[in-house]
N, C-alpha and C positions, 0 to 999 in steps of 0.2 A: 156708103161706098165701102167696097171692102177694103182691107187694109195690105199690103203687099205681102205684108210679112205671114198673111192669113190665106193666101191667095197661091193657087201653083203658077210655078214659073210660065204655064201659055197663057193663062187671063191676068198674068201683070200688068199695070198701064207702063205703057213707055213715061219718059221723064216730062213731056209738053202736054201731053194728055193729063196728066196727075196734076200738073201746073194750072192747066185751062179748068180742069174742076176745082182746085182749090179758090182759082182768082174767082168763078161764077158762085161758088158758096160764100166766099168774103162777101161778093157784092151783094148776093138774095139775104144775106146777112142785115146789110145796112140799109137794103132797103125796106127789110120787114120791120127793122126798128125806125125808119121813116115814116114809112104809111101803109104798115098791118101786112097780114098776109095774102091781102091780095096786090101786093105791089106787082107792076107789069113784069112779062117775062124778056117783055123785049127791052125793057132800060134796064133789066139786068142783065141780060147779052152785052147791051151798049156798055155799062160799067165797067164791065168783066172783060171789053176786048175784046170780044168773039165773036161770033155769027150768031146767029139764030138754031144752023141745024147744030152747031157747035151744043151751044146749051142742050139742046133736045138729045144728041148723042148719048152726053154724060147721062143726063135726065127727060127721061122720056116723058114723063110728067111733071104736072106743077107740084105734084104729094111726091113723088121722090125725091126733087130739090128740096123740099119743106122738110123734109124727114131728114135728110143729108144736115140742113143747116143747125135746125134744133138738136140732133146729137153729137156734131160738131160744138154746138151750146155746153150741152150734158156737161162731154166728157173735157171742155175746157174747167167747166166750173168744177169739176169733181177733182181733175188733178189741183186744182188753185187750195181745195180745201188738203192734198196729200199734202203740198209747200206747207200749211199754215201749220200742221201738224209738228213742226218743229219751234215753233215760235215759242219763246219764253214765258209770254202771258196767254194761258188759254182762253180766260175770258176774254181776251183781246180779238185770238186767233177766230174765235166762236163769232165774235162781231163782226169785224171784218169779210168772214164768208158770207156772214145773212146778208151783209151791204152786196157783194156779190152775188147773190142768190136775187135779192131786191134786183140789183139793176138788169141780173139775166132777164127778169119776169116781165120788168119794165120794157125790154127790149126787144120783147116777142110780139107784143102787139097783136093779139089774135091768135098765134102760131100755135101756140096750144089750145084752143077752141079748135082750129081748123082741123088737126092732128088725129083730136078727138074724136070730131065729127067723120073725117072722113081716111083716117090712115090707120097703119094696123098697129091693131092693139096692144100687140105685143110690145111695139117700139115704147108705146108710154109708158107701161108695167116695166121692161128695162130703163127705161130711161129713171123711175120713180126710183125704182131700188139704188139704183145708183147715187143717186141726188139724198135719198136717205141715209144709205150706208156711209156715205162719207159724213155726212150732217152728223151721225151719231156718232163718229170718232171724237169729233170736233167738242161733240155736246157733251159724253162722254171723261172726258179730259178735261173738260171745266167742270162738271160735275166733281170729278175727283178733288180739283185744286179750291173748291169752296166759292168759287166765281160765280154760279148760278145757282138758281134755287134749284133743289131734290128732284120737286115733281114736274118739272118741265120737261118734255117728251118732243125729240125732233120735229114728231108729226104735228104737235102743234105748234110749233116754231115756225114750221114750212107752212102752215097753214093761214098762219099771220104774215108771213112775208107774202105769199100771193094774194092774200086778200087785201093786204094794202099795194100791191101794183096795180089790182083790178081796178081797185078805190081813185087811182093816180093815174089811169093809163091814158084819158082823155084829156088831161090837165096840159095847158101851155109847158108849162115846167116839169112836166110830171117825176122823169130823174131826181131832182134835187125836191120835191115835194116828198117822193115815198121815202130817200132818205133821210129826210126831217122824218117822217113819223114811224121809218125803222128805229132811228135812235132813240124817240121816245118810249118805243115798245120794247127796246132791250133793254132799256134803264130798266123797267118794271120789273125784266127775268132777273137780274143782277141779286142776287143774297144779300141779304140785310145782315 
């Protein structure tokens, strides 16, 4: 969805409109981390407070909700890794985000399979840079303070965080399961 400040004053939403899509992304939100990306459209109307045409409005599709929610995902976890960039221990800061990187992945449930399969492309290629570039500040910065080993490389960071969501995504527990085995896989990155 665009953003107001990005948008000319005639295609602004009014303040209830902006409201009623926010409330139906929180909820396509919790329900894709419920029960995958095909969660119903209509118990996230019901969630959300709204109608039916209400959601279809904002989102005339199921792949535009989806794309809305997952870059509402991105760009929460990408500012979370701007905050951490201040933090005194950067190995810390660096942990910290993969646990958040973990639980985004954990939380998608499909949304990125579906995304892939059926939304545009572009959106993941930005959404990926994004999710690296900040990863690499992070990574970066403990690099420099001795906290990680040398040849560790974002991309394989991020590659081990999703592949232990994927590992975890069917599991009762699976939250608290991938962050058991994130923390085991950052002990491993940590500098001897």
């Amino acid at each position: 969805m665009p953003k107001d400040a990005d948008t000319p004053p005639s295609r602004r939403m009014r303040a209830d409109a902006r409201r009623n899509a926010e409330k139906i992304t929180a909820a396509a939100g919790a329900l894709v981390a419920e029960h995958g990306a095909d969660a119903s459209l209509e118990e996230i109307a019901r969630r959300a407070g709204v109608g039916s045409a209400t959601l279809h409005r904002h989102f005339p599709t199921r792949q535009a909700l989806l794309e809305a929610v997952f870059k509402n995902r991105v760009e929460t976890l990408c500012a979370r890794a701007g905050d951490l960039l201040g933090e005194p221990d950067p190995g810390q800061a660096l942990a910290t985000w993969l646990h958040a990187v973990g639980a985004h992945a954990v939380a998608n449930r499909g949304l990125g399979a579906s995304l892939m399969r059926d939304g545009d492309p572009a959106l993941g290629e930005t959404c990926h840079e994004m999710i690296t570039k900040a990863g690499d500040a992070l990574l970066a910065r403990a690099r420099a303070a001795g906290t990680v080993r040398p040849d560790i490389t974002i991309t394989q960071l991020l590659k081990l965080v999703g592949a232990i969501a994927l590992a975890t995504e069917q599991d009762a527990d699976g939250p608290a399961e991938a962050g058991l085995l994130l923390a085991i896989a950052i002990n491993g990155v940590r500098a001897r």
